[in-house]
N, C-alpha and C positions, 0 to 999 in steps of 0.2 A: 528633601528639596525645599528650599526658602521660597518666601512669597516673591522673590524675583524670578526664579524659573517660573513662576506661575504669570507673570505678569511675562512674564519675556512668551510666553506659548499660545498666552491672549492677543498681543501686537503680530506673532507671526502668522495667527489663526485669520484676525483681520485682515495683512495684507494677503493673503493666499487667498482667499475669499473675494476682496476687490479684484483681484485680476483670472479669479477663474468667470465670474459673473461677467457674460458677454453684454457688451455697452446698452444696448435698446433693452436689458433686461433689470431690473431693480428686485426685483425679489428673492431671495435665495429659496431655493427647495432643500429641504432634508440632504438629497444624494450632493448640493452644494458646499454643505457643511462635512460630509464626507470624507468630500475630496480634499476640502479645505486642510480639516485634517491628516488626512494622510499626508498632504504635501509636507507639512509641520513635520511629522513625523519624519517622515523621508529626510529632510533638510540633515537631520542629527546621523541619518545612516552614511552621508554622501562620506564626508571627512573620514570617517573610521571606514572605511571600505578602499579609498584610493592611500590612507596609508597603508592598509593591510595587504593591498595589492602592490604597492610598493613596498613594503617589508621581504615578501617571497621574491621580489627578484635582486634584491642586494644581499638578501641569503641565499637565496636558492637551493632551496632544501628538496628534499623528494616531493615531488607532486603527486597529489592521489587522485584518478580521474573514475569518477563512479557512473557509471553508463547504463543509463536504462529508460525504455519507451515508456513507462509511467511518472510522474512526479503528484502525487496527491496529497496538494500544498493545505486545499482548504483555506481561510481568510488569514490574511497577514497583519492586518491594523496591529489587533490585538496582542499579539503575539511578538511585533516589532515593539511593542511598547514595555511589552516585560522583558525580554532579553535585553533591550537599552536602559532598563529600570525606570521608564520615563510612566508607568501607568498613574499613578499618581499624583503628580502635577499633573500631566493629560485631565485628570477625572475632574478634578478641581478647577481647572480653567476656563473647562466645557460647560463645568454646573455655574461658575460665573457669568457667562458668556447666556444662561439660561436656557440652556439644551443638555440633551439627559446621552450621556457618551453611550449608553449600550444602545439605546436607538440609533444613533451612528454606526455602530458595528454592524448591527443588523441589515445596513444596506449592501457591505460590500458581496460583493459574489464571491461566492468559494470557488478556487482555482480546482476542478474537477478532471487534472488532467491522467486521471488513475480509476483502477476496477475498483478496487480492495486493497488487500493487503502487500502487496506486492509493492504498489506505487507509493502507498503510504509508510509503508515502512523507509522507502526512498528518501520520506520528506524528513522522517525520526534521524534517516541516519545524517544526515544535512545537518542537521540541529547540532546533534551531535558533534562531527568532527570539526565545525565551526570553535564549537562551546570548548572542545580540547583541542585546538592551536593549530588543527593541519590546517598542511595547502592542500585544503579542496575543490575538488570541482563537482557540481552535479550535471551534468549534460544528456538531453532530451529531445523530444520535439514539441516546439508549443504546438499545440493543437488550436485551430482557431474552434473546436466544439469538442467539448470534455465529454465527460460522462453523462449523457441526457439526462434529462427531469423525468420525473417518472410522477405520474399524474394516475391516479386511481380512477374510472367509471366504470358504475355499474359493478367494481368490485375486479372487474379486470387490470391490467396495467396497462397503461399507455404511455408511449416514451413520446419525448418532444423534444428537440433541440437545446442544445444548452451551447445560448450566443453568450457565453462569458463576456466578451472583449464588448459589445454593444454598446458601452458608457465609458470604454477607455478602460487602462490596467497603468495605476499610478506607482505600482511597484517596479517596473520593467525597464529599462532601457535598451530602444534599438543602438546596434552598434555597425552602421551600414558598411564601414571600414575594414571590419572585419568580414565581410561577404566572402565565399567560399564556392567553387566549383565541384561537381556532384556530376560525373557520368553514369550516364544506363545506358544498355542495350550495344550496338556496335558489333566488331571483332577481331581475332584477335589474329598478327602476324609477328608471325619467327624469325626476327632477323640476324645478321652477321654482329648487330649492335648489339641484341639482346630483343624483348621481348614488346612489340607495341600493341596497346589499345587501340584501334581507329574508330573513326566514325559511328562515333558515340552520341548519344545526344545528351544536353547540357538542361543541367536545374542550379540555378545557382539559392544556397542555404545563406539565409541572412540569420544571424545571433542576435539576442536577446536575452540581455541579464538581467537577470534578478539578487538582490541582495540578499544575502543571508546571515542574521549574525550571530554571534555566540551570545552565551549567556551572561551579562554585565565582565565581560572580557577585553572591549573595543577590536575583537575581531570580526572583521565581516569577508565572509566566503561569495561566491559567484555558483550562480545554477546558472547555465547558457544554453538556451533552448533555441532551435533551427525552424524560420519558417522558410519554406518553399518559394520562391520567385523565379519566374520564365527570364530568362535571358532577353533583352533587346532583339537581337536576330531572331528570336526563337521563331521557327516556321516561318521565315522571311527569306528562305534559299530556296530550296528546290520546292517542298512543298506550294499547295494556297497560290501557284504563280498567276497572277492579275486578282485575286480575289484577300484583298487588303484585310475587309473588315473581318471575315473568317478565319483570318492570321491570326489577327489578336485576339479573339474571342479563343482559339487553341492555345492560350497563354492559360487558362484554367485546367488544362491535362497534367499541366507540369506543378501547378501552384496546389493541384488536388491532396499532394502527398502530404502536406502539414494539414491538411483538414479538415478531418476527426479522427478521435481515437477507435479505435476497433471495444468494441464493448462485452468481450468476452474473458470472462477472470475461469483460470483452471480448463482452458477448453482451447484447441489449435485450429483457425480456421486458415486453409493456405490459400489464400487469396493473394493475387499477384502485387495489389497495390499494397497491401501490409509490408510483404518482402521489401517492396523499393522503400518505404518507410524504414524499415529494419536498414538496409543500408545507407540510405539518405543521412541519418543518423551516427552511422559508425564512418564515412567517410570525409562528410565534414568537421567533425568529432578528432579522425586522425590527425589531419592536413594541420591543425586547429594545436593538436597536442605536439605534433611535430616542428611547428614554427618558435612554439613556444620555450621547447626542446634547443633548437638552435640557437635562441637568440636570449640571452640570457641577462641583458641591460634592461632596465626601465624604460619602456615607448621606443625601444632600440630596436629595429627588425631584419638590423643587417647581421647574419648568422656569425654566432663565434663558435659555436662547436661542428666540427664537419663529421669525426668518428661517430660512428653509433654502438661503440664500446662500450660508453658507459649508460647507454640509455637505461635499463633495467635499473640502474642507482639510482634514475632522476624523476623513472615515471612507472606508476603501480594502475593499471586498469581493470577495477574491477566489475566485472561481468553479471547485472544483474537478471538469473535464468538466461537463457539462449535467445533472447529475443536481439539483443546485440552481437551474436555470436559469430556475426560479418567480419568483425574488429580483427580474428583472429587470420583470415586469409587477405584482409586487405592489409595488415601490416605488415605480413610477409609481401605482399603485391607491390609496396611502395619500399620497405627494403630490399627487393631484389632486383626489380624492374627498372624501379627510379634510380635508389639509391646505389645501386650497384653493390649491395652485400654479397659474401659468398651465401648458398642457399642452407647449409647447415648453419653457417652463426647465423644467420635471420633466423634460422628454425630457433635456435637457443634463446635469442634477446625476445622473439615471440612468448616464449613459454615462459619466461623469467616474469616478464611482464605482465601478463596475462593473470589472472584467474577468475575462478567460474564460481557462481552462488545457484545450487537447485533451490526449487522452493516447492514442485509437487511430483510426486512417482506416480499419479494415475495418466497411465497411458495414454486418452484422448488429449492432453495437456502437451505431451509432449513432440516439439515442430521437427517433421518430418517432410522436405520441401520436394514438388516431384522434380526431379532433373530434366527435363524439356521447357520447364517457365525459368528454372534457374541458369538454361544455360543462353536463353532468350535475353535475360536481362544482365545477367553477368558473366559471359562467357570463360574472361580470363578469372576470374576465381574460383569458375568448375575447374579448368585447369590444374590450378594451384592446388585444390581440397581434393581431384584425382594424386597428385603425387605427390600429398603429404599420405594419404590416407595408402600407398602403393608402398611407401618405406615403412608406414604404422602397420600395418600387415607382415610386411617381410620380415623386419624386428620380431613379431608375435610366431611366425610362423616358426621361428627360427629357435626358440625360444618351447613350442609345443611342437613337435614336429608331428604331421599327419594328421593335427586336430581340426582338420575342416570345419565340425560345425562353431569349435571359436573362432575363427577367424570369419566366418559369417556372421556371430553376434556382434564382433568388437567392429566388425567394418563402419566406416562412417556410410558407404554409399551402401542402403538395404536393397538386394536384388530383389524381384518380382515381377508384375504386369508394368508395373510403373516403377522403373527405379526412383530412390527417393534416398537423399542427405540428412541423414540422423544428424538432429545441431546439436544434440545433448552429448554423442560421441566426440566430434570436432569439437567442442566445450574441453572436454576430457585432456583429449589428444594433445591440446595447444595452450593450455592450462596448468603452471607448476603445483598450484594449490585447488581443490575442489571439497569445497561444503556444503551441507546442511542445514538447515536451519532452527535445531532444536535434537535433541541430543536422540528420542528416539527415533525422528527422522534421517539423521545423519547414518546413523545403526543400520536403518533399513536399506538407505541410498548405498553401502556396502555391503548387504547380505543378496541385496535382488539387483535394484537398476542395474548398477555398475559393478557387479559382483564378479564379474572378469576382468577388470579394468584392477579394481581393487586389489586383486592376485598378482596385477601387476607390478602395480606400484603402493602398496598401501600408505605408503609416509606422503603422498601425495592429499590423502583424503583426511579433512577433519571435521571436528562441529562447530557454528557458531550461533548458538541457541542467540534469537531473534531481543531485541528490546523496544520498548517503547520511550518516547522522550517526557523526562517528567516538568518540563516549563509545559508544554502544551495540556499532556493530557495529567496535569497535578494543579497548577500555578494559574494557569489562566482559566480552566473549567471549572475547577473548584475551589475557588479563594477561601471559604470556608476552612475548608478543611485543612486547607495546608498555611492556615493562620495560627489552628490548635494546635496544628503538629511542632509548626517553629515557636509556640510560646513555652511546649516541653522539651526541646531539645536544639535549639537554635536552629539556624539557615542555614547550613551547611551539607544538610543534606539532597538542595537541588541543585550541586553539582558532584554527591556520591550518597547516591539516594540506598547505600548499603547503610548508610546512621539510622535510616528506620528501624533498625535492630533495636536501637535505644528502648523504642516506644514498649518491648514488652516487658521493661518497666511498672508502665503503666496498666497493664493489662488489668490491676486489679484494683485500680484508681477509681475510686466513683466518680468523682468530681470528671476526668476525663474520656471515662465510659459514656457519661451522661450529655458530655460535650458534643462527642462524637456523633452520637444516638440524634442530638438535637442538630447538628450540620445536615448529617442526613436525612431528617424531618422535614427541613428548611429547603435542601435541594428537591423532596417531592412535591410538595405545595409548590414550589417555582414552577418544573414539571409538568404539573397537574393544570395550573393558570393555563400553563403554554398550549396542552392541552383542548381542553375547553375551548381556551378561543380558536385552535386553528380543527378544529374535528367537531366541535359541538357536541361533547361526550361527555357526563358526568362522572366525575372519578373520584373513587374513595380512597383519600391519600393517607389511611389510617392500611388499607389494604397491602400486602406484598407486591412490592413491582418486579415482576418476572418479568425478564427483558430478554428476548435474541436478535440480536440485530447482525447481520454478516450479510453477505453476496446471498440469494437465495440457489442452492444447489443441494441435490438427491444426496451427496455425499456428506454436508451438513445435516440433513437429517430435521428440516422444521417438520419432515411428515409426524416426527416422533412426538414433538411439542402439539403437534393438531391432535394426535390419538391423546395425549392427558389431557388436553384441556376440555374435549368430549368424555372424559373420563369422569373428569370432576364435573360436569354438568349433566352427568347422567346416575351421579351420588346423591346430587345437590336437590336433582331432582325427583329422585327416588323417596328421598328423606329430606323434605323441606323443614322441619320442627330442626333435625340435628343443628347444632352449631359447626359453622367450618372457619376454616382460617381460609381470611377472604385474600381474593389473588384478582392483580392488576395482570394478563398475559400480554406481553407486546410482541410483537414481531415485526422485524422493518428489514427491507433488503430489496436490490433489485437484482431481475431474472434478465439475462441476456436476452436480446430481442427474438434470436432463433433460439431459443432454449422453450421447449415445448411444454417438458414439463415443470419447469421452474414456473411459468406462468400459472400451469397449471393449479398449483403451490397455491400458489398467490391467490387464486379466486376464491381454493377453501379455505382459508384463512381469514377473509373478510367473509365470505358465507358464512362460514362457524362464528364470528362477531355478530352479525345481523341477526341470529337465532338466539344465542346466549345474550346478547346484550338489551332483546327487547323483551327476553321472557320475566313476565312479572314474577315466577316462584323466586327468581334468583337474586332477583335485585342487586344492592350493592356486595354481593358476596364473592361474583364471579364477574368480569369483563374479560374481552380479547377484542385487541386495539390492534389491526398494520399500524406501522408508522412509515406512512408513504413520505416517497424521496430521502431514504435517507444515505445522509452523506457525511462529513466530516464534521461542518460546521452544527447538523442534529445529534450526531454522536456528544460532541463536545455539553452538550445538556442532557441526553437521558442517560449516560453512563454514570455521571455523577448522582442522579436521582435513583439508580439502580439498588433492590436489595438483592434479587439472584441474577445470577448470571449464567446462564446456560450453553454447553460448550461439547457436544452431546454427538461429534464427528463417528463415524465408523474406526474402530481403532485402526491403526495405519494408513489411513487416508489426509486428516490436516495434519500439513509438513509442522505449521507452528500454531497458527494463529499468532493473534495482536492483540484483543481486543479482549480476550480474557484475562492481558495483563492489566490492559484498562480500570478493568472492572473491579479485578484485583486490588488496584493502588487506592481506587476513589471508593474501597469500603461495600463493597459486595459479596454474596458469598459465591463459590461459583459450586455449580452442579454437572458433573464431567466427564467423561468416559478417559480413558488411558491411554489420549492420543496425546500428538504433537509436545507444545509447552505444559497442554495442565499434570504430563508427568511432572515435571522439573516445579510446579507449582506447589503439587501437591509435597514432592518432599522438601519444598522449603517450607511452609507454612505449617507439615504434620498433615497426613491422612486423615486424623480425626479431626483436622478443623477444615475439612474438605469435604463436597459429599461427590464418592466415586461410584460409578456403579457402570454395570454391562462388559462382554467381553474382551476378557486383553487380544492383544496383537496375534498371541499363538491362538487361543480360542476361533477368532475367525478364522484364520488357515486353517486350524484343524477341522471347522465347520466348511471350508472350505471345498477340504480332501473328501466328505461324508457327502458332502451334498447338502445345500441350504433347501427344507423346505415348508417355507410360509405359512400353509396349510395346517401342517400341524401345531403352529401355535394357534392360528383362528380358530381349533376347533378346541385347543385344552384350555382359550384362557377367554370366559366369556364374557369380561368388559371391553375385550379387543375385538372378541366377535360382535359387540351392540355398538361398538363404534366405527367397525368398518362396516356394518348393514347399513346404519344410517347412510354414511358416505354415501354407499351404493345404491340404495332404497330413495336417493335424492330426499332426505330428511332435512338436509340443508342446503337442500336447491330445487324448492317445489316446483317453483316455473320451468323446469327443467331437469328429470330426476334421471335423466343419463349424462348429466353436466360432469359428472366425476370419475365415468367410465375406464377411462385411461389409466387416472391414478389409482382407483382398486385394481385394476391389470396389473399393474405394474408389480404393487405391493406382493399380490398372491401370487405372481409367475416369474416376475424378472427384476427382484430387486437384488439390486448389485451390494446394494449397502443395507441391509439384514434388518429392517428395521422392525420386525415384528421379532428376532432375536431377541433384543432390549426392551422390549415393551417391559416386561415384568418387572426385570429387577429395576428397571426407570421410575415405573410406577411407584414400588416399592422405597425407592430413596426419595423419592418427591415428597411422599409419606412423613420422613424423616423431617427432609427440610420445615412441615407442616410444626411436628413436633416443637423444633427448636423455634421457631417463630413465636410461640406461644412464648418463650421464657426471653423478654426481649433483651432483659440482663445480658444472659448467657449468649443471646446471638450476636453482640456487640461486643461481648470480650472476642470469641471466634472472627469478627470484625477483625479488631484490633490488630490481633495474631495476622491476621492473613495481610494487614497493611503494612507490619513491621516488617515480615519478611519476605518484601515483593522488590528490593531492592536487586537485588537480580537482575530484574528485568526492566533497569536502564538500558535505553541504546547507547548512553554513557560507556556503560560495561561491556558492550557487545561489542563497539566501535574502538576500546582499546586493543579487545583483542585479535580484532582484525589487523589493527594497526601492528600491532609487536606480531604475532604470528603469520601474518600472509602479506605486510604492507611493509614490514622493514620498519619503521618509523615509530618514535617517542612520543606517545601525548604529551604537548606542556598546557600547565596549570598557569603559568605566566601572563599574565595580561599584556597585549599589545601597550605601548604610552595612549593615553587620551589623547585625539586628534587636537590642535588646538581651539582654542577658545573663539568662536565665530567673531570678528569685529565688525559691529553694524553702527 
């Protein structure tokens, strides 16, 4: 870019700044220049977004509508400026202008409207199908409060609100035009006409876009997220009658449903407001896809297609887990009811359209709704999900004759005390296509969950091992590094990030062994600053940074990371003289607010920090750091600072993981059991440049069938026994020496996820890891190896194949035209 773009981003940074500085105020603050920016920024997105949205409807190609209650955007600035190629000038304008651009960045709020992975993945795949040419859509609910802040005292967790919106969101546009009507509750009568809803009450969902764009492509996609708004009349008829002010003040019962996100990753709570959230969602969602469906001009809303013949050609809904899995009886509800379909082709254009994404098989995860709140709140589509699920039976029955107890698995309604609507079977049922998310996951989702469903239909079932986006987590986290990689093999590989093959070329390159080695140096000393200033901790950035950072849950397994790191501080301290290879341990994650023992987690984690980290035998040899609050925007700096990466699931428990591809790309090594992705990891990278260790998937069944029992490791392996004594002995919680009660419970009686199983051989490869550390050559080629062959795990690549296998549709490489040239 010429010094005219720079000077053209200074004039527009100025006026954006005059006019966001309210009159009686003269001084800009920091968050001023912010915004200033962004608006800059924004300006270049408007044009490339209203052509691109006018390209889809003079083509009118298949729409892909990806549906799901998480969007885990994390900050946009930076991110709009690399997909528009605009980082650059940006940086230089700002440093004119005598303001330093990452101080800018660091104001925005991360858009936290996601647990984990789930959501986040949402946002990779956004990235994605912008960057390869579809007509996307992301559709959600804004939450006005994401994922809370999580605030550490005393070593405990503490959540706090997280008011995102508080200063405004310069990314979003309301679009009150499109406002949309949302029934709950009512009921339902059988007429001579057909079938009517009554006496429903009204939430009307107002949309909000947000841009999304591809990667220097000039296309820009639409995320359209639903807040909640009470109707005018709302509680102005029958209700509140003479009592005015108490009317509008019940305008917050209806407005409640956009209002936080539920803060549970891998865990089902059925709580009635989530449900209407789940539907809120998929209703407005429909109406939304439906009109669009009809009316196929530019700003045109008067309908041209009336058939819904060809609907399954023009629109692909994909299902992200069951949490939208409403979609699939309310589109029959509005083809049958409204539209007047016959009820078999609705059933077909349903399933055609349809498909379903799993993402965990541990049973507490999976929603299971009781039928008394469901038929409370939506009567006519118990209905409907009775007499789909009454032909899905007879089909089956018909098909097994005599076999009762299948037809009690496959049923979607589970009899018992409480009956209760399996949404993972209705996923199934009303679903053409149904995956996985990593190829040993996928395996299991047909050997167990769906293991009769699969009998049924198995060309229904496939995999589509998970990816991450490499602008975000390659290009904007790690400039560095992916400055070396483009000066040995061009640019070409962030958008087919498989050309990292190139690099093992190089594998034996000093010159870019040494490069690498030094990126990686560079991003811990940045790390370590960061650090310091916000923990007040000293840290030896010569040390190993072992990092785990994910959701904190018993199934991930940080209890396993807490027993070695008392491992190695009870070697360290045995034998102070030896020399050791010094280790940075982090651990960052938040525990659900009702999640008892993930807190639990949490407090020895920081208790085992506070012991280790003030004992003078150890000095800089050993730390263990939480990294409180972390979220997407902290990820984006300690993954790239990362040497191990620890990934240490109970085998068959993580569907994929994300974050170990992360880790992966930005030059980590990972340490992993034989779950989810790190199979597929490990055999692209080579087993030996992976360190695997603990039992496969059949090992735990088989420990399963025998009987898991605890005990008998505590008593055969005695640095497990002097590490769960201390736990228990309150060695790391004087003030309190039954502080950890639960957690040794737990471990010796009731652990679901075997983790004193692993202790050994874990210990044992960490061992390893120790070894190759020392030879920093040789860990940097293994580097190397492991970045060349992580191209894989694009969402690039995941999102094609979604596209040609479950979506119908061609990625194109074709760049949209450049909007034109702004005239000022």
């Amino acid at each position: 870019a010429g010094v005219g773009d720079v000077a053209d981003v200074r004039r527009s940074f100025n006026r954006h700044l005059h006019f966001t500085l309210v009159k009686d105020r003269n001084v800009a603050t920091p968050r001023d220049y912010y915004f200033a920016l962004a608006h800059v920024v924004r300006d270049h997105l408007v044009g490339r977004w209203i052509r691109t949205q006018q390209h889809y409807y003079e083509k009118d190609p298949k729409r892909i509508y990806y549906l799901s209650l998480e969007f885990y955007m994390g900050r946009t600035l930076q991110n709009t400026m690399v997909n528009l190629g605009l980082q650059n000038v940006c940086d230089e304008a700002i440093y004119q202008l005598g303001l330093d651009l990452e101080e800018l960045e660091e104001i925005e709020e991360d858009a936290g409207l996601g647990n984990g992975g789930l959501g986040r993945l949402a946002a990779c795949f956004l990235d994605s199908m912008a960057t390869l040419g579809l007509a996307a859509y992301g559709y959600g609910i804004r939450y006005e409060f994401g994922i809370f802040n999580q605030k550490i005292v005393d070593g405990w967790q503490v959540e706090e609100a997280d008011d995102w919106l508080r200063y405004g969101n310069p990314w979003e546009k309301a679009r009150p035009e499109y406002m949309l009507p949302v029934h709950f509750y009512g009921r339902v009568e059988h007429t001579p006409e057909g079938v009517k809803w009554i006496d429903t009450q009204v939430v009307l969902a107002m949309p909000y876009d947000t841009p999304v764009p591809g990667y220097k492509n000039n296309t820009v996609n639409t995320m359209r997220l639903w807040s909640a708004k009470a109707p005018n009349d709302f509680n102005l008829q029958e209700f509140n009658v003479g009592d005015y002010i108490e009317a509008v003040l019940d305008r917050n019962l209806a407005e409640n449903i956009s209002r936080v996100l539920y803060p549970n990753d891998n865990f089902f709570e059925g709580k009635e407001l989530r449900l209407k959230q789940e539907y809120f969602v998929v209703a407005a969602t429909l109406q939304d896809i439906i009109r669009r469906f009809k009316s196929s001009k530019f700003g045109c809303r008067d309908p041209v297609r009336t058939s819904f013949e060809t609907f399954p050609d023009k629109v692909a809904i994909q299902l992200n887990d069951t949490h939208p899995a409403l979609a699939i009886p309310e589109l029959m509800r509005i083809l049958v009811d409204v539209e007047k379909v016959d009820w078999d082709k609705a059933w077909e254009i349903t399933k055609q359209t349809c498909a379903y994404t799993n993402h965990t098989v541990l049973p507490e995860a999976l929603e299971r709704w009781p039928v008394p709140m469901f038929e409370k709140l939506l009567p006519r589509h118990l209905e409907i999900i009775y007499a789909l699920n009454q032909r899905h039976l007879d089909h089956v029955a018909a098909l097994y004759p005599g076999d009762d107890d299948r037809l009690r698995r496959m049923s979607v309604i589970e009899e018992g005390a409480c009956k209760r609507i399996n949404m993972a079977n209705l996923c199934v049922i009303g679903s053409h296509a149904v995956n996985g998310v990593a190829r040993i996951h996928s395996d299991i989702v047909k050997s167990s969950v769906f293991k009769d469903f699969h009998e049924l239909e198995p060309e229904k079932f496939q995999n589509k091992t998970n990816g991450i986006t490499p602008r975000r987590w390659l290009l904007l986290c790690n400039p560095g590094l992916a400055d070396i990689i483009a000066e040995q093999i061009g640019e070409d590989f962030i958008t087919d990030l498989s050309q990292l093959r190139k690099l093992l070329d190089f594998v034996d390159n000093e010159t870019f062994i040494r490069d690498v080695a030094k990126v990686k140096q560079e991003n811990k000393l940045k790390f370590s600053a960061y650090l310091e200033e916000k923990y007040k901790v000293k840290i030896n950035p010569s040390s190993m940074f072992d990092v785990q950072v994910k959701r904190i849950h018993e199934y991930k397994r940080q209890l396993l990371n807490c027993l070695h790191a008392i491992t190695l501080y009870n070697r360290i301290r045995s034998n102070p003289s030896k020399s050791f290879v010094p280790r940075t341990i982090m651990i960052g994650g938040k525990a659900a607010p009702g999640y008892h023992m993930a807190k639990m987690i949490i407090k020895l984690i920081t208790s085992i920090g506070e012991v280790v980290n003030s004992d003078p035998y150890v000095g800089d040899k050993l730390k263990v750091i939480f990294l409180e609050n972390y979220r997407v925007s902290l990820a984006e700096k300690a993954i790239p600072a990362a040497d191990l990466s620890q990934q240490i699931s109970t085998a068959g428990t993580e569907a994929s993981g994300t974050g170990n591809m992360k880790f992966m790309l930005n030059g980590a090594l990972t340490i992993g059991t034989m779950d989810g992705a790190n199979v597929e990891m490990a055999e692209e990278a080579g087993e030996e440049n992976f360190f695997i260790f603990g039992m496969r998937v059949e090992e735990v069944e088989a420990l399963n069938r025998c009987g898991y029992n605890a005990r008998e490791y505590y008593e055969r392996l005695p640095e497990l026994r002097q590490a769960v004594d201390q736990i228990s002995s309150g060695f790391f919680s004087p003030q309190d020496p039954g502080c950890f009660k639960d957690v040794v419970d737990m471990l010796m009686y009731n652990d679901r996820f075997k983790v004193f199983a692993d202790y050994e051989a874990y210990v044992k490869c960490q061992g390893q890891v120790d070894e190759l550390f020392l030879d920093p050559r040789e860990w940097t080629r293994k580097v190397i190896r492991n970045i060349a062959c992580s191209g894989k795990f694009s969402s690039d690549r995941t999102i094609t194949e979604y596209a040609r296998e479950i979506w119908g549709v061609e990625p194109s490489t074709e760049p949209m035209p450049p909007p034109d040239l702004p005239q000022e």
